[in-house]
N, C-alpha and C positions, 0 to 999 in steps of 0.2 A: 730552463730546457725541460718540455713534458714529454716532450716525444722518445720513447724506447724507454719509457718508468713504469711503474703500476701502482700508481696513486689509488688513491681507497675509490670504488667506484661510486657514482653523485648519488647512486638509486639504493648502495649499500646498508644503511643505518636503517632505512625505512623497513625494508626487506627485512631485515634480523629481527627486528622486532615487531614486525606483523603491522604497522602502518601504513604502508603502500598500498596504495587504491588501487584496487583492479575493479575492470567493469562492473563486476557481480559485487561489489562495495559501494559503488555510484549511487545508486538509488535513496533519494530522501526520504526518509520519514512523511508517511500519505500517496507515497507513490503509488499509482494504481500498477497493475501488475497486466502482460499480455502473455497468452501463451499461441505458439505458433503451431497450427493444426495440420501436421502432413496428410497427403492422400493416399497411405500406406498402400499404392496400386501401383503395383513397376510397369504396368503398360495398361491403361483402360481410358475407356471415355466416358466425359462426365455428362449427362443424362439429364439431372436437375439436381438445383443447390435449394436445400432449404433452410436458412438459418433464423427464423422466425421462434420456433422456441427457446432455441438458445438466448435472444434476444432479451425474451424475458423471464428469465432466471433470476435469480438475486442473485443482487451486486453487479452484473452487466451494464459493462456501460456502452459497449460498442461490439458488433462483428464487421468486421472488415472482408470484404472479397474483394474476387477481379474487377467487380462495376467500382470499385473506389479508385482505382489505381487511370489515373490518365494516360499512361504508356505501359503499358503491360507488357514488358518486355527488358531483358537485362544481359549481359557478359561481357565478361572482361576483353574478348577481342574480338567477339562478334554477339550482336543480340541473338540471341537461339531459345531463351528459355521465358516463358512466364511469371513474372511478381508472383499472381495465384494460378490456378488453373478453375478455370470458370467458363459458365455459359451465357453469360450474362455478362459480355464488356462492349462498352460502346467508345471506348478511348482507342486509340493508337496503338499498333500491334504488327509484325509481319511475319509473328508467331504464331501458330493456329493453338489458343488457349487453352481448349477444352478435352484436349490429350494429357492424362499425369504418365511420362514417359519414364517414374524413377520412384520408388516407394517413398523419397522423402521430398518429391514438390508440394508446393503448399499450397492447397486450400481454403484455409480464411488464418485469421488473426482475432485473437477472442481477447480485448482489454476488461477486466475486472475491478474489482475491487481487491481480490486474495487471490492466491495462488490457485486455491479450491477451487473457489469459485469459478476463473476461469480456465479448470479444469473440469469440471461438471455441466459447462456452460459447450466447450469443444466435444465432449461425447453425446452433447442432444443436435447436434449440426448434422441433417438429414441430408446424405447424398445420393442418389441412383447411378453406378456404372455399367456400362456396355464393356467387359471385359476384351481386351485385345491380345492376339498371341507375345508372348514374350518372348525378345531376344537376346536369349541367357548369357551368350559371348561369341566370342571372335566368329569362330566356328559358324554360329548360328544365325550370324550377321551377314557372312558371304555364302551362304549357301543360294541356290539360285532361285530359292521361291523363297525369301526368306522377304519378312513383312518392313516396308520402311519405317523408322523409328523419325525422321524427319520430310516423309513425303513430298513436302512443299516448296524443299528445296530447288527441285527440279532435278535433281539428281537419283538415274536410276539404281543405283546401289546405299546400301547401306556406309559404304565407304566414302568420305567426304572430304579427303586432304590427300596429298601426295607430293611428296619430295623424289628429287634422281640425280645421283651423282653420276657421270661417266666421263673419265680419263684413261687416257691414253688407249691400248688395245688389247684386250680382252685372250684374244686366241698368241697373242706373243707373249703375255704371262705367261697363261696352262705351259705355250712350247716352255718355258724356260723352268716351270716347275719339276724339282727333283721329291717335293715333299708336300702336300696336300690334305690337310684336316677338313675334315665337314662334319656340322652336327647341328643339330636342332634346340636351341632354347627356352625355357620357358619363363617366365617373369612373373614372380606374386603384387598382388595387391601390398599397399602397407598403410595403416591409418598413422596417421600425426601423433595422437595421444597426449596434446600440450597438456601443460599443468592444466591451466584453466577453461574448461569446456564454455562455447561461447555465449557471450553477457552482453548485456547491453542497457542502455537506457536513454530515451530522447524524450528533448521539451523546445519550447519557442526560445530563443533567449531576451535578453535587451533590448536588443535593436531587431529582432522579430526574424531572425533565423529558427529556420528550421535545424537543431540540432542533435546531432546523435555524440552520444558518448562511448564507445567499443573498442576491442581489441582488432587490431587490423595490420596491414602490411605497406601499406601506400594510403595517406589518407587524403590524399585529390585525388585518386581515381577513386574513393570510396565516393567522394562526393560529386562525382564527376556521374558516376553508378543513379545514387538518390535522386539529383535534380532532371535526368536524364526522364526517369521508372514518375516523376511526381509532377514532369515537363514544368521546373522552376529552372528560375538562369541559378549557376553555380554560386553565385554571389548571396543568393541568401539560403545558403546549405551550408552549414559547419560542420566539421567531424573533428574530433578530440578523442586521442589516444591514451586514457589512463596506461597505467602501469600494463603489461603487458606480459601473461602466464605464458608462454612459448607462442611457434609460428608455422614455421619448417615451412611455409607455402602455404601450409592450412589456411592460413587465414587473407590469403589475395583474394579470394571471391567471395563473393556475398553472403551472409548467412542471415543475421538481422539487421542490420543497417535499412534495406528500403523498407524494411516491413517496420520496422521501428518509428524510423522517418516520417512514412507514409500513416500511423497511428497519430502521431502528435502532431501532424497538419492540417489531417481531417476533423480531429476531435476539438485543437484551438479554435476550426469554423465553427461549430457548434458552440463555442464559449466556454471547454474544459482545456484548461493549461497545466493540469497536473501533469507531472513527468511521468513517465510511461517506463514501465524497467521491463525485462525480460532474460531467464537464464534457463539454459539447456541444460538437459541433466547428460551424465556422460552418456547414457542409451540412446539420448538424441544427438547429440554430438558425431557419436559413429556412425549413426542410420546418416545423420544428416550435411556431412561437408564430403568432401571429396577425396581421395586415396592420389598414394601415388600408383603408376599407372600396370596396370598385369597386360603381358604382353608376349609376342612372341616372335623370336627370330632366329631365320635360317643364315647362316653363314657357311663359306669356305673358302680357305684360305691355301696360299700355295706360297712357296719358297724353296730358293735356289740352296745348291749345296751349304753353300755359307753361309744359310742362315735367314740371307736377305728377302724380303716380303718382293713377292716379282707380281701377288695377282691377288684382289680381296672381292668376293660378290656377297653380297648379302642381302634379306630382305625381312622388315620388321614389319608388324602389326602391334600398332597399341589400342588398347581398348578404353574407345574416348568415356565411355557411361552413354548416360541419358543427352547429355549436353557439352558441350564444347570445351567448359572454362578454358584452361590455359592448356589446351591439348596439341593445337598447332605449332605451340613454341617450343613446347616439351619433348613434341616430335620431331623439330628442328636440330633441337639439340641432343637426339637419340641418331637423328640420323648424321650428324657433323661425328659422331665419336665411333660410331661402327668400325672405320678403319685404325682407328684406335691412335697413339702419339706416335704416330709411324711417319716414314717415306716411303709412301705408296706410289707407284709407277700407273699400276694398270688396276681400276678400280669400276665395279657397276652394284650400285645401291640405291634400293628402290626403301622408300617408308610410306607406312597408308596408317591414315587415323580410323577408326573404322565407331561408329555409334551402335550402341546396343539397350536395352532395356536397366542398367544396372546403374549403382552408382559410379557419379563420374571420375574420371583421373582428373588432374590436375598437379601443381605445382608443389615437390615435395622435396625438401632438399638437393640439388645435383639435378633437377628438372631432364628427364633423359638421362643425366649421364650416366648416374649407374648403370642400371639397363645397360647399355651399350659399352661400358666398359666395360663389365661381367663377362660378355661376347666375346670384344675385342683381347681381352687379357687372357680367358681360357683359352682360346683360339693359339695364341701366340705360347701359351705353356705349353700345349699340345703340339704346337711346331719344333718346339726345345726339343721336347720326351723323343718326338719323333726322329728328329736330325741326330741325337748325343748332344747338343747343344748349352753349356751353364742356360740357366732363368735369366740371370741377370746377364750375359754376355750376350743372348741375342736382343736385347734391349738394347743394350749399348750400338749395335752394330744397326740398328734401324732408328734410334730414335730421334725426334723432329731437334734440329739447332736452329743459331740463326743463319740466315737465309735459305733455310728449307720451305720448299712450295709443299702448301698443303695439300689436302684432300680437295679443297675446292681450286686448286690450281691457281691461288697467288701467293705471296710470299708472307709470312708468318710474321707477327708484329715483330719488334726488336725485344729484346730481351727473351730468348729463347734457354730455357736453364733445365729443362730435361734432362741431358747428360749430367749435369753436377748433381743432382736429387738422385739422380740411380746412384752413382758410384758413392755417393756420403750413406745411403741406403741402406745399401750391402754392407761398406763398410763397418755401420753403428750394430748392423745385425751379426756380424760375423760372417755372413752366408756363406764362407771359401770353407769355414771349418765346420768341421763332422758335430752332430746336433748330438748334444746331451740325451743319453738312454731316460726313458719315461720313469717315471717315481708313481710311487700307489697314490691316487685315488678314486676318488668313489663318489657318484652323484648321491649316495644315499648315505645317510650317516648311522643308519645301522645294519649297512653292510660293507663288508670288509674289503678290500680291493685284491681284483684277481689279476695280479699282474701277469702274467700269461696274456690275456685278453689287451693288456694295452698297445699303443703304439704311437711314435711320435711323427710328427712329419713338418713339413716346411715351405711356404709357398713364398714365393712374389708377386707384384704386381705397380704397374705404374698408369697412370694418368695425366689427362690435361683436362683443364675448364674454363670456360669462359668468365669474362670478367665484366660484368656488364650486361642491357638487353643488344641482343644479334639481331641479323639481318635485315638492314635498314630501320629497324625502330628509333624514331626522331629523343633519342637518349639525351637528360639531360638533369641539372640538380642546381636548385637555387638554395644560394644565405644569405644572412643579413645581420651583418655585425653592428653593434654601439657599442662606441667607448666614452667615459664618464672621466671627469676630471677638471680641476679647475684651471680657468683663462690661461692662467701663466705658467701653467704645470708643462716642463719638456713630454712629458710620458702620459699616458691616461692611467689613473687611478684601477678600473676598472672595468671590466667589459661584459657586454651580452650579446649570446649568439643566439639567433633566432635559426630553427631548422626544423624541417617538416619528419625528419627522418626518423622511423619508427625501430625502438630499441623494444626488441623480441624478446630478451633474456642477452642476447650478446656482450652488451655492453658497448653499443655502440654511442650511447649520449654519452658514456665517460671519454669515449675516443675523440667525438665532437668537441668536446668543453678541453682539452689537452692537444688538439690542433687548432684549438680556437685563442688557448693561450701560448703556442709556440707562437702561429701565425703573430700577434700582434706584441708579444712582450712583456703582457700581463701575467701574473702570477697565476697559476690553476687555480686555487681555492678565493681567486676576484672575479674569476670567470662565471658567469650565471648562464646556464642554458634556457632556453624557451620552446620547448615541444611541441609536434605533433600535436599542432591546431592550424588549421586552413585558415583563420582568421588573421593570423599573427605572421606566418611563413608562405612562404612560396613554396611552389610546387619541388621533391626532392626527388623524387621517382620512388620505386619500391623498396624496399629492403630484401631484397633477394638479388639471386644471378651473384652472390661473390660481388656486389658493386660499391656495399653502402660507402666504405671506408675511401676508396678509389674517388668516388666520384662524390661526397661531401665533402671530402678535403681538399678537392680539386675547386668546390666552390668557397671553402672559406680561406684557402688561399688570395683568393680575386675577390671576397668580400674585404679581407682585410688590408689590404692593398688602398680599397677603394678610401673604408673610414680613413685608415692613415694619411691619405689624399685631402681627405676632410679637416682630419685632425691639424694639417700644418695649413690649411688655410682660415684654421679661426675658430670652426664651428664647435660649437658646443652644446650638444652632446654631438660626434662626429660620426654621419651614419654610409657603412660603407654595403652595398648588396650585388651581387655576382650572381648569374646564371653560368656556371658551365656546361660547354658543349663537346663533348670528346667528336676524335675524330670520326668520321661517317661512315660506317657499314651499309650493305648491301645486301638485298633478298637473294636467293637462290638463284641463278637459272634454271629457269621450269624444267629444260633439259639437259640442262650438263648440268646442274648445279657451281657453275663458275660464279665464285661473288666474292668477297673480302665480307667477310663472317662478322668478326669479331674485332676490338680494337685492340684486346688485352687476355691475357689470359694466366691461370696461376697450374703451376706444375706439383706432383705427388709421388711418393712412393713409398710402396708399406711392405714388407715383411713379414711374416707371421707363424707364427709355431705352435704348436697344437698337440696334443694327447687325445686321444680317442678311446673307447672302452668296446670292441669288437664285442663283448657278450652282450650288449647293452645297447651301445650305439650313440653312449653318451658323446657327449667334445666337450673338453674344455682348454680354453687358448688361454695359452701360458704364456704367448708375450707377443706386444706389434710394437715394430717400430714402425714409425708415421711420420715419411720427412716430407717438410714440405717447403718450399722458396716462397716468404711471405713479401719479398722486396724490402721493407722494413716493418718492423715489428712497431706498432703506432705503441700496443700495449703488451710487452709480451707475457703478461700475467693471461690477460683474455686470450691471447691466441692458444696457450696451451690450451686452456678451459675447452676451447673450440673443438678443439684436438679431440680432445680427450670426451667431450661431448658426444661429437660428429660418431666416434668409434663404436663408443657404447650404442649409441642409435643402428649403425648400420649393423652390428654386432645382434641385434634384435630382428633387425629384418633377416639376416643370414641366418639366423638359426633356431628362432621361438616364434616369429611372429606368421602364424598363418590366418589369414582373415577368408571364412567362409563366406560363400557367395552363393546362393544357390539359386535357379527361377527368378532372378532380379532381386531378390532377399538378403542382408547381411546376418547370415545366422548365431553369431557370436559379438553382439553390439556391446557386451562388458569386457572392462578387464580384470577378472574373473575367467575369460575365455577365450581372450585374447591375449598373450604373454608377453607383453613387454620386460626385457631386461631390468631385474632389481640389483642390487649392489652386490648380494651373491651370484649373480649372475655375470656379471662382468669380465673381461680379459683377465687374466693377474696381473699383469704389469704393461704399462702403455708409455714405451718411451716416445715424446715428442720431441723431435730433431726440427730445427727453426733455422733458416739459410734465409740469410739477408743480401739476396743478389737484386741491385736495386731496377725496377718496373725502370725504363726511360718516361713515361708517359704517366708511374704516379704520382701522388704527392708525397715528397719527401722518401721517393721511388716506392711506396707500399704499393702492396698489390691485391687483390682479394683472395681470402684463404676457407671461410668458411663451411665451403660447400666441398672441397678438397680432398677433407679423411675420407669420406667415405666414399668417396666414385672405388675404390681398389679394392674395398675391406673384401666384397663377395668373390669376387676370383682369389685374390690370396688366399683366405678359409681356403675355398675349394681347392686351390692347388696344394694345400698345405696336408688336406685332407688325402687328396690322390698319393701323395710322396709316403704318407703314413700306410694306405691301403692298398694303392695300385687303383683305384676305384676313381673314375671320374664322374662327375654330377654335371647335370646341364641344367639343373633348379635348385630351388629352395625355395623354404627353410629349411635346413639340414634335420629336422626335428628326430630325437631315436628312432622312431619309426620307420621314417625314411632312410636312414643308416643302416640300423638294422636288417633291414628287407633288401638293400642293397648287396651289404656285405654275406648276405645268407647264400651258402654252397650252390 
């Protein structure tokens, strides 16, 4: 029995001692080297490409532009963006090319011989631009002479998506409100900051695939992305997932993969098959993927004497960037959480994506949900403060059970465990009792602490998240189990599970290879995995959305089913493969937003205490509790890890991490100057609280947790912050500055 242990994880030994291949290890000995050239113009048009001297440089072996590319055009859930941006394409397109809409689209692709080289080779690449007005943000985007960053859409705004919830009636709310909060939000950017900034490397293989070697998140839609941009059937495109330095979403969309691809397809026609490597230093790294998303939204909120939520309106703007990536689902799931794990009666919520000249949002852990729970949780502390109401008591008295109809007006899957996450919550936190007086200290260590200036305070905050892709996305995860063993043997000796499913840092192949040997019998350490290679696996879907665990165990359930099926009629080696399909979600209504969302979802709540240094404006959190219902704990060594990860991460966005943006520019692309949480930085203590109420619908009832800690961390800080000051924040990063100038007379 592997399930609820924590066996050593498969990737551990490598890791410790520095053997694990990550992309930017890939590369063979003689690999020529490409470096990818941005068009460091947040909004211009390109005029003329010259890359003729670069051509002949020493050691060049190739510039790649838009004329090479046979589909100039690429994303994840709509083509919006250009391979290059060029003037010069005669392929397939319904992109208009010759616009660079974001200071990191790319321009050419310079393969060399050295790194130097083609780095000396990308600064003689002559270009001419016709500069275009920049549309710096939100603001700038709806203004009414404001420039379209997608013209050809046919769309007269800059805004290009829209969501709307409306239930029930609006004007019998307000009647029944006795209590009514309104305020205005504002939402930072935040970068990824994985270990490993991204690598790559592609060559022909064997059997004459076009193959890339990269860190990614879903590798058949990577290669689904490549054959699409180089118009090859998917069948000879491979992608393979070496080891993998973080993800958070970062890495769902493109960054080298077609440009890599597209390197070692054009140059094998020419008769060079050397492998082709490519690594981004972190300054491109920042300039060049995607954030999660800066945004902004109005809400207000109303409730009756007791507490109870009678009326919610709200209206958000997220700022897509330059291009789409994953902004419509992001939005989806910004706008599902606005009225937060409530039962709401009477609700009107509008969401717009809106394009701008910057870099783009996309998929970053909790996709949306932060953001909107930040909203929805201040919103609901400020109805407390208002009412005399405990934090945690008007939670209880609102929060979603089972058979509570949602926000979109049907009825919430089964397993509804909200109420038990709050009251285990409070309870591990204490909340009922009076909060320990503050103790000295000092952000600086050679100065003394002026306890005068301190103060402690105390927030809550809870959550819901989706478990899986929403609204009608055709969701689904294939395995493919062998088992080994001799003709006469009752049992198989040993097994191998083949699965596409990409292990980020999580520790998701340990979870895979230990539902792979519950599923069939076999001992864990007889269990061999098979990774994250399109050649070997079937499609598994992404490793995002809170799914992997859900929905790969749900397929090597039905893979091993199958072999064992095999196994007792004979075969040997006995091979068994499963597609799972969860049950069927549904898009919005355009106008109500009435749809069934979601199939599954994991619940949260956090807790949080805090000391503040009022001369200063420093914070430091002295303790979260972080309970969460994982359904079963597959590994609960890695779920804490999760836990305790997710905090420190969102811990960085609430309070250090401000990412400059300015005229379409990231002004701060190190970190150096962007402050990511180090080890002193961190909470003091993070208790994880782990409730095993089991999912009806997962495998072996888990349910997905990853994305979890942190939908709450940023309302809790902040409420925990108000309770120490009086002082309420409708942004962050809390940085001293901003403290400080707040809390000033």
């Amino acid at each position: 029995m592997t399930i609820g242990a924590a066996p050593a994880r498969v990737d551990a030994y490598d890791k410790v001692v520095g053997a694990a291949d990550y992309p930017g290890d890939r590369a063979p000995a003689g690999a020529l080297v490409a470096k990818a050239v941005f068009t460091a113009r947040p909004h211009a048009r390109l005029v003329s490409l010259d890359a003729a001297a670069a051509e002949q440089m020493p050691g060049v072996v190739a510039v790649l532009t838009g004329a090479d590319v046979p589909v100039n055009e690429y994303g994840l859930t709509m083509f919006d963006q250009p391979v290059f941006i060029t003037v010069d394409h005669t392929g397939r397109s319904e992109v208009p090319c010759d616009v660079s809409r974001w200071e990191a689209d790319h321009l050419a692709l310079v393969v060399a011989e050295t790194a130097e080289q083609a780095d000396a080779a990308a600064a003689a690449i002559d270009a001419t631009w016709d500069d275009l007005p920049v549309v710096a943000d939100i603001d700038a985007a709806l203004a009414p002479d404001a420039p379209l960053v997608h013209a050809h859409n046919g769309k007269p705004t800059n805004e290009y998506h829209t969501y709307k919830i409306r239930k029930g009636s609006m004007e019998a709310g307000w009647a029944r409100a006795v209590a009514v909060v309104e305020a205005t939000y504002e939402l930072p950017h935040q970068e990824h900051a994985f270990l490993q900034p991204e690598a790559g490397v592609a060559y022909i293989d064997d059997d004459e695939r076009v193959t890339v070697e990269v860190a990614g998140q879903w590798t058949h839609e990577d290669q689904e992305q490549i054959a699409h941009a180089l118009d090859l059937p998917a069948e000879q495109v491979r992608v393979i997932y070496p080891a993998i330095g973080g993800a958070f979403g970062g890495r769902e969309d493109m960054s080298l993969q077609i440009v890599l691809a597209l390197a070692a397809w054009r140059l094998a026609e020419r008769g060079e098959r050397r492998p082709i490597a490519a690594h981004w230093s972190r300054e491109e790294s920042i300039v060049g993927h995607h954030k999660r998303h800066r945004g902004r939204i109005r809400a207000k909120w109303g409730a009756d004497a007791d507490g109870r939520i009678v009326a919610v309106e709200s209206e958000a703007w997220l700022d897509a960037g330059a291009y789409n990536y994953t902004t419509n689902k992001v939005l989806g799931n910004c706008h599902l959480g606005q009225a937060g794990p409530y039962e709401v009666p009477n609700a009107r919520i509008d969401s717009h994506a809106v394009y701008t000249t910057t870099v783009p949002g996309g998929a970053f852990r909790g996709f949306g949900g932060p953001q909107a729970a930040f909203v929805a949780e201040s919103q609901m502390n400020k109805l407390a403060e208002q009412l005399g109401i405990d934090p945690v008591e008007i939670r209880r008295r609102n929060a979603l059970r089972d058979g509570s109809i949602g926000i979109t007006q049907t009825v919430m899957p089964a397993g509804v465990t909200l109420p038990e996450v709050i009251d285990r919550c409070a309870s591990e936190a204490a909340f009922d009792q009076p909060l320990a007086p503050a103790e000295g200290f000092s952000p600086f260590a050679t100065l003394a602490p002026a306890s005068s200036e301190l103060a402690r305070g105390r927030g809550f905050a809870c959550a819901f998240k989706n478990v899986g892709f929403s609204f009608g996305f055709p969701e689904r995860c294939e395995a493919r189990i062998v088992l080994h063993g001799a003709d006469d043997a009752d049992r198989p000796a040993s097994a191998e599970v083949f699965h596409a499913g990409a292990d980020v840092g999580q520790g998701a192949h340990t979870a895979i290879v230990q539902m792979a040997a519950d599923a069939t019998g076999v001992p864990f350490e007889h269990v061999h995995g098979r990774f994250s290679d399109t050649s070997s696996s079937g499609d598994a879907g992404s490793a995002s959305a809170s799914r992997l665990t859900f929905m790969s165990g749900n397929s090597i359930l039905g893979a091993a089913e199958e072999a064992e099926k095999s196994w007792r009629e004979g075969h040997r080696p006995a091979v068994g493969h499963f597609r799972f399909v969860p049950p069927p979600t549904e898009p919005l209504d355009p106008d109500t937003g009435e749809c069934v969302p979601n199939f599954s979802y994991g619940y949260v709540a956090q807790a949080v205490e805090l000391t503040v240094d009022r001369g200063t404006g420093h914070i430091v959190v002295d303790r979260v509790v972080s309970t969460h219902d994982v359904g079963r704990a597959i590994n609960p060594q890695s779920v804490v890890g999760q836990v305790e990860g997710a905090v420190v991460q969102a811990h960085g966005y609430v309070l250090s991490e401000r990412l400059l943006v300015e005229q379409g520019r990231v002004l701060n692309p190190r970190l150096s100057g962007y402050l990511i949480p180090g080890i002193g930085d961190a909470p003091e203590r993070i208790d994880s609280v782990v409730l095993e109420l089991a999912d009806p619908r997962g495998p072996w009832g888990a349910r997905g947790m990853a994305e979890m800690p942190y939908m709450t961390y940023a309302p809790a800080v902040i409420a925990a912050l108000h309770d120490a000051t009086g002082v309420w924040f409708d942004t962050f990063p809390l940085t001293p500055d901003r403290v400080l100038a707040a809390l000033a007379p």
